[in-house]
N, C-alpha and C positions, 0 to 999 in steps of 0.2 A: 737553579735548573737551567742548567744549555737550552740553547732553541731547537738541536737535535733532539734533545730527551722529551721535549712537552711533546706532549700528547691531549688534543681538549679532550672535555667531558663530554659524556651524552648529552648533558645539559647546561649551559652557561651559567654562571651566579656570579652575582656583583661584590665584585674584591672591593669593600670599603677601605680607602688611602693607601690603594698600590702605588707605585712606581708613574714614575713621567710628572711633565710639567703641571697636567691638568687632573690628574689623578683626584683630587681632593674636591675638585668643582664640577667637572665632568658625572653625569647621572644617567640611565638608562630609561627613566622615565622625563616627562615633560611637565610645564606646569610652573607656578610660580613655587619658592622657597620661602619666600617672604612678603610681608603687606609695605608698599610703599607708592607713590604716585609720581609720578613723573615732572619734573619742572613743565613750565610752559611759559615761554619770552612773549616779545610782543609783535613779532615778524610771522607772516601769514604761512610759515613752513618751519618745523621743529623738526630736528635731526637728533636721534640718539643712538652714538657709534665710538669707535675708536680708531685710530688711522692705521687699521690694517690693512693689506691691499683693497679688501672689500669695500672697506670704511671711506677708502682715499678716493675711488671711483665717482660717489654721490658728490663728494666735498669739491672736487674739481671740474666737474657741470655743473654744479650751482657758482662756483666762480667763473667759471667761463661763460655764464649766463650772466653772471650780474657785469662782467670786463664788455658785454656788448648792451650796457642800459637797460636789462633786464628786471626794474625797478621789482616787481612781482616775485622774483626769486630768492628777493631778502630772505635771510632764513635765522635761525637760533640753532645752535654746532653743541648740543650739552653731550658732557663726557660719562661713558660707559665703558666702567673699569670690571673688562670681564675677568681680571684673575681674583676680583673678588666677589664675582657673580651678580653685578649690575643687572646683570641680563636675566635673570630669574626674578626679579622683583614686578610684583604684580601688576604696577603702571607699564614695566617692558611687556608683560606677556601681552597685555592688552593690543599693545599694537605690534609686536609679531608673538604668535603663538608657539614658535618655534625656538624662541630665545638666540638668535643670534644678529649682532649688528652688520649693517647698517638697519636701523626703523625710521620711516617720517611719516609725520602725520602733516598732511593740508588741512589748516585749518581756513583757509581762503572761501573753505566751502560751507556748508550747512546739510546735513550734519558733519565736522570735520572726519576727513579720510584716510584710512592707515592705508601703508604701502610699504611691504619690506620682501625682500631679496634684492639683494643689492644688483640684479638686471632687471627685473620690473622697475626699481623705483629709477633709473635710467631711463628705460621707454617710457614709462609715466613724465618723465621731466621733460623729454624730447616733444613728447607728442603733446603735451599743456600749453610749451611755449613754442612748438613749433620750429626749434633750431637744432642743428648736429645730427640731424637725420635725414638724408635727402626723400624730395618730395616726389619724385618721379617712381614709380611700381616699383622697376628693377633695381634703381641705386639703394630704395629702404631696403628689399629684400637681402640684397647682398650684407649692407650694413649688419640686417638682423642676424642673417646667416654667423656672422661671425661675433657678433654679442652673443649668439647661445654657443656657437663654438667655446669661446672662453669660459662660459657658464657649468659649459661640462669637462672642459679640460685643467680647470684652477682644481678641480680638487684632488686630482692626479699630482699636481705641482708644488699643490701647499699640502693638503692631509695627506699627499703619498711622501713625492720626495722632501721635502721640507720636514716631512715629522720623523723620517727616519733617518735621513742624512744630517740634520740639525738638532730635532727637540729628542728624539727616543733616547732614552738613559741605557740602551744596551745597541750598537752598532750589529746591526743582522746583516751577513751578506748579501742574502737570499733580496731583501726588501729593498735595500742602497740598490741595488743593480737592477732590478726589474724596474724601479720607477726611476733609475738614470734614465734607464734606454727610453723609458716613454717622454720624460720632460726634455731630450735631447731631438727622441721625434717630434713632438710638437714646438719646437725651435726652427725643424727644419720646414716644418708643415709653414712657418710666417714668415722665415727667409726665405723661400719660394718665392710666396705668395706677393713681398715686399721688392722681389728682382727688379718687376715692373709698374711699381704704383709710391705713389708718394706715402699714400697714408692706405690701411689695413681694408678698407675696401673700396679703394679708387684714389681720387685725389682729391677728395673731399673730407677733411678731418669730421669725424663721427665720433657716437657714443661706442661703436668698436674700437675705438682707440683709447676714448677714457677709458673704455672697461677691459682691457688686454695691457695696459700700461703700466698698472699698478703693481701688476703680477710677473709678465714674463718681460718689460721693459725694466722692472727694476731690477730682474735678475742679470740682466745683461749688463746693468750699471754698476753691477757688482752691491745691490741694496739689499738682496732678501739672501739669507740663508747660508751667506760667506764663501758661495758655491762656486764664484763666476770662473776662477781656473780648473775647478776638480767638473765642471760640465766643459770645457775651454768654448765660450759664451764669444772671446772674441771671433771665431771662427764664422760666427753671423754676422757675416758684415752688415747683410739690410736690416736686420733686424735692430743693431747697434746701429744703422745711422738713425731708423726710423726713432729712436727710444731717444738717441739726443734730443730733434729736434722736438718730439714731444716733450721732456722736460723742461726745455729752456723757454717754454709760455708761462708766461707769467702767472696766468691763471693755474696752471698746473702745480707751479711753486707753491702760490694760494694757497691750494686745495691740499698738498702734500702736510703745510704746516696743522691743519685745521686737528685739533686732538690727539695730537701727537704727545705720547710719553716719553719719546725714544728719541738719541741722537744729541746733536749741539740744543742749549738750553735757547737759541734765538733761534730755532726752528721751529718751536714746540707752541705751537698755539692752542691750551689746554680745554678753552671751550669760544667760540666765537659768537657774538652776539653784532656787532658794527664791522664794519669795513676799518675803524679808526683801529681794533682790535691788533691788528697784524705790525702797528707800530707800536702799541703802550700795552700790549698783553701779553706779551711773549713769555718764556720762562725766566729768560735772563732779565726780564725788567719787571714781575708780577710773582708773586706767590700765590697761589690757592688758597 
């Protein structure tokens, strides 16, 4: 049926194993599907996620926490393979309810503390150790301001334009072009904003920049969605300087490899447990 002919129902009902990527795992209820527990290392902070934009956010402020001596940030990276529903397993719901990565638990504390959407568990990291978020009223405000900007405009970028110009198994016009034009305005909305500032809210590298980098810096790097000439991404020029110089920290490198499925096999650091990890665990030197 063409997308001219549908017509919904009065009442919606769940198509079990339609069409699309996630078709098969995807559920309109919550809740675990199965009984399993969770790993648990020996590092006072446990991560359980996949390096998706969201994922790669958490994994690059704990590197960039641990690249300034942040001994406290040690953390354990265990992998959560959501195409086959990782994330519905009883020990995930526990510590998010909601089944989507990134999750961590502090175990630093007594009783240990869950913390998941992947812009809380940022302000939580910021505001524990105290760094990437300025101290001064105005400069956090601003910083925050644009942590939740991104909070509300990624799903516009990844569930809008990403699922329909990338993942949907039927190409709609209607959808490709209503969330071009919005991921195109929110491009313009940070190359403005980046005319005059080094980094996303001043010139102080923030937790708005790990958490805007992942998303609309990768897409300018040509990383997410194979878009960057069908948006023409070069046309942002602050936007593309801002997204170099954020890649090229080392820590950010880190944090990109951490759980990663995807890409060259010496990227992919499938679960991280040591800092030695990133030379002897890679995919091209380590199986699973």
């Amino acid at each position: 049926m063409s997308e001219n002919q549908y017509q919904p129902p009065k009442v919606w009902t769940w198509k079990q194993g339609g069409a699309g990527t996630w078709a098969s795992i995807n559920r309109p209820v919550s809740g675990a599907t199965h009984e399993k527990a969770l790993p648990v290392g020996t590092h006072p902070l446990q991560l359980y996620s996949l390096a998706t934009p969201n994922g790669q956010k958490v994994t690059i402020l704990l590197e960039e926490l641990l690249a300034l001596g942040v001994t406290a940030a040690e953390y354990d990276a265990w992998l959560i393979r959501i195409g086959e529903g990782d994330q519905f397993s009883s020990g995930f719901v526990g510590v998010n309810p909601n089944s989507k990565i990134p999750a961590l638990e502090d175990r630093s504390v007594t009783p240990p503390l869950r913390v998941f959407e992947s812009g809380a568990i940022l302000l939580y990291l910021a505001d524990k150790f105290g760094y990437f978020l300025p101290k001064d009223h105005a400069g956090r405000t601003e910083a925050l301001n644009w942590l939740f900007w991104l909070q509300g405009s990624a799903p516009y970028l990844g569930g809008g334009f990403g699922h329909f110009y990338h993942y949907a198994p039927l190409k709609i016009e209607y959808a490709i072009e209503r969330f071009s034009m919005e991921a195109k305005r929110q491009l313009d909305v940070l190359d403005k904003q980046l005319a005059t500032r080094r980094y996303i809210a001043g010139d102080e590298y923030s937790i708005a920049d790990i958490a805007i980098f992942p998303w609309y810096g990768a897409l300018v790097l040509d990383g997410i969605y194979e878009a960057a000439e069908f948006l023409d991404v070069k046309s942002y020029k602050n936007v593309v300087r801002w997204a170099e110089r954020v890649a090229s920290r080392p820590a950010v490198k880190r944090g990109r490899m951490v759980n990663r499925l995807t890409g060259e096999p010496a990227s992919q650091l499938h679960e991280r447990h040591d800092a030695s990890d990133f030379d002897t665990r890679t995919a091209d030197k380590h199986q699973d």
